[in-house]
C-alpha positions in Angstrom: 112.0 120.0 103.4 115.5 120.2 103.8 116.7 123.7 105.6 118.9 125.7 108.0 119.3 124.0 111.4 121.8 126.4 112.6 122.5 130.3 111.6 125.0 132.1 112.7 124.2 135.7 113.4 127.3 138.1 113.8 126.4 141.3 115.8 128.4 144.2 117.1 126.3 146.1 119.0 125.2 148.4 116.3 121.3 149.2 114.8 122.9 148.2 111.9 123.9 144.8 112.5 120.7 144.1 114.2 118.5 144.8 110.8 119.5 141.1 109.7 116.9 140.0 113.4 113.5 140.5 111.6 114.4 138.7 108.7 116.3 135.6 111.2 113.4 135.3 113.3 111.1 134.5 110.1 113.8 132.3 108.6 114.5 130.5 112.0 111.2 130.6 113.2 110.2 128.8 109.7 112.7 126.1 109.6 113.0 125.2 113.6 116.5 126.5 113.2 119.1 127.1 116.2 119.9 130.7 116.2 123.9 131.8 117.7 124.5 135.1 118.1 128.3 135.8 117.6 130.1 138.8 118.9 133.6 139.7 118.4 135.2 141.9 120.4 138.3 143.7 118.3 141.7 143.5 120.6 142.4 147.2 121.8 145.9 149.0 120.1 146.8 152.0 121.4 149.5 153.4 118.7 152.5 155.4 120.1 151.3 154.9 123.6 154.3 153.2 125.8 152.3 153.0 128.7 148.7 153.9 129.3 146.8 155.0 131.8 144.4 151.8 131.9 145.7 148.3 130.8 145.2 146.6 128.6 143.6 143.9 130.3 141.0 146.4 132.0 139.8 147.9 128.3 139.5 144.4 127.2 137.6 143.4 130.3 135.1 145.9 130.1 134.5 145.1 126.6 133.5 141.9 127.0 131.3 142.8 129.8 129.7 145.2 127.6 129.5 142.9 124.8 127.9 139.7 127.1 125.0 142.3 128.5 124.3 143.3 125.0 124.2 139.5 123.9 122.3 138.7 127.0 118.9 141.1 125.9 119.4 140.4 122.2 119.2 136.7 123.5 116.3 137.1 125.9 114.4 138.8 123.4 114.7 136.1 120.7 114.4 133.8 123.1 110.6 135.5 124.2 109.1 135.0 120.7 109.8 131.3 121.2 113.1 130.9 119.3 116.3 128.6 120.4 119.3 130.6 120.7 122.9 130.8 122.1 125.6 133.3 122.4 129.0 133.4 122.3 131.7 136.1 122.6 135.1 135.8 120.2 137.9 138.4 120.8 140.4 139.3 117.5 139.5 140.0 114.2 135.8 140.1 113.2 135.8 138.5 110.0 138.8 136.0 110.9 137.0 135.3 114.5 133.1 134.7 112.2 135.1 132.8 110.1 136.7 130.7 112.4 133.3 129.7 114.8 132.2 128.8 111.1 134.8 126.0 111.0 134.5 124.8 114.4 130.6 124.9 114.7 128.1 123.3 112.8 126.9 126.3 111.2 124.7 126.2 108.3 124.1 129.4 107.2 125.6 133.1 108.3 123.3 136.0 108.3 124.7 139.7 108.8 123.9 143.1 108.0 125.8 145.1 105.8 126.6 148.8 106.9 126.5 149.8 102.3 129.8 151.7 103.0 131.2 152.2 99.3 134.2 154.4 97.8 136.7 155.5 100.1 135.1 155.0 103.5 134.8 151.4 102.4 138.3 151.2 101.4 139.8 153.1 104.2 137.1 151.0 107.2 137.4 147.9 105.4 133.9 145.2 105.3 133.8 142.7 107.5 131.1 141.6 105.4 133.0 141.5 102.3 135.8 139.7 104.3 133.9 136.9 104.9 131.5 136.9 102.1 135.2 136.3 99.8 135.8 133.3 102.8 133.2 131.6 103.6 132.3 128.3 103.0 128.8 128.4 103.9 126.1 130.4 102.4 125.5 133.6 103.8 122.2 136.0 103.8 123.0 139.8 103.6 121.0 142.5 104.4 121.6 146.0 103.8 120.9 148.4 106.3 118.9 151.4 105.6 120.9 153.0 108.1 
């Protein structure tokens, strides 16, 4: 039977994007498919500020931190139920950034959860999920939170 091999799971940390994880482990767990968890950490802009009290570089820093110890348990608990995974940390724009590993990796299918913003919070946040769903070039599962 001819399947997934590798998914590509966007996260960012939320309850929300973690409601696609049920449905991945079934999926990977039923085609021996590689899992990689991407996380994108968005560049920090401070608007109007000429000089702020932290850098730059120390926002940034702590951000990835954060975002590779979150990775690291979503990992180790994937990786208890028997499943092969991998992480990997992006920094820029979600969508460009899932977009992007798309292109470079061997991905064959991207799985993400959907916050269901509609109507003006939708147009004001923007959807990363929409953003790539109009790009991509490899199928994509979507799951809507209930959150």
């Amino acid at each position: 039977m001819k399947g997934y091999k590798k998914i590509l799971v966007p996260l960012d940390g939320s309850a929300i994007s973690e409601a696609i994880l049920p449905e991945i482990e079934k999926l990977a767990s039923f085609f021996g498919a590689d899992i990689s968890l991407l996380y994108v950490v968005p560049i920090p802009i401070f608007p109007g500020v000429m000089e702020p009290v932290v850098t730059y570089q120390t926002i940034s820093d702590t951000l990835m931190q954060d975002a590779e110890a979150y990775l690291g348990k979503i990992e180790k608990r994937l990786k208890g139920k028997g499943l092969t995974v991998e992480t990997h940390l992006e920094q820029g724009n979600e969508a460009q950034q899932i977009l992007e590993y798309c292109d470079r990796e061997d991905i064959d299918l991207i799985a993400m959860s959907t916050h269901g913003r509609s109507g003006v919070s939708r147009w004001l946040l923007g959807s990363v999920a929409e953003k790539v769903i109009r790009h991509a070039t490899k199928p994509i599962f979507l799951v809507r939170s209930a959150g």
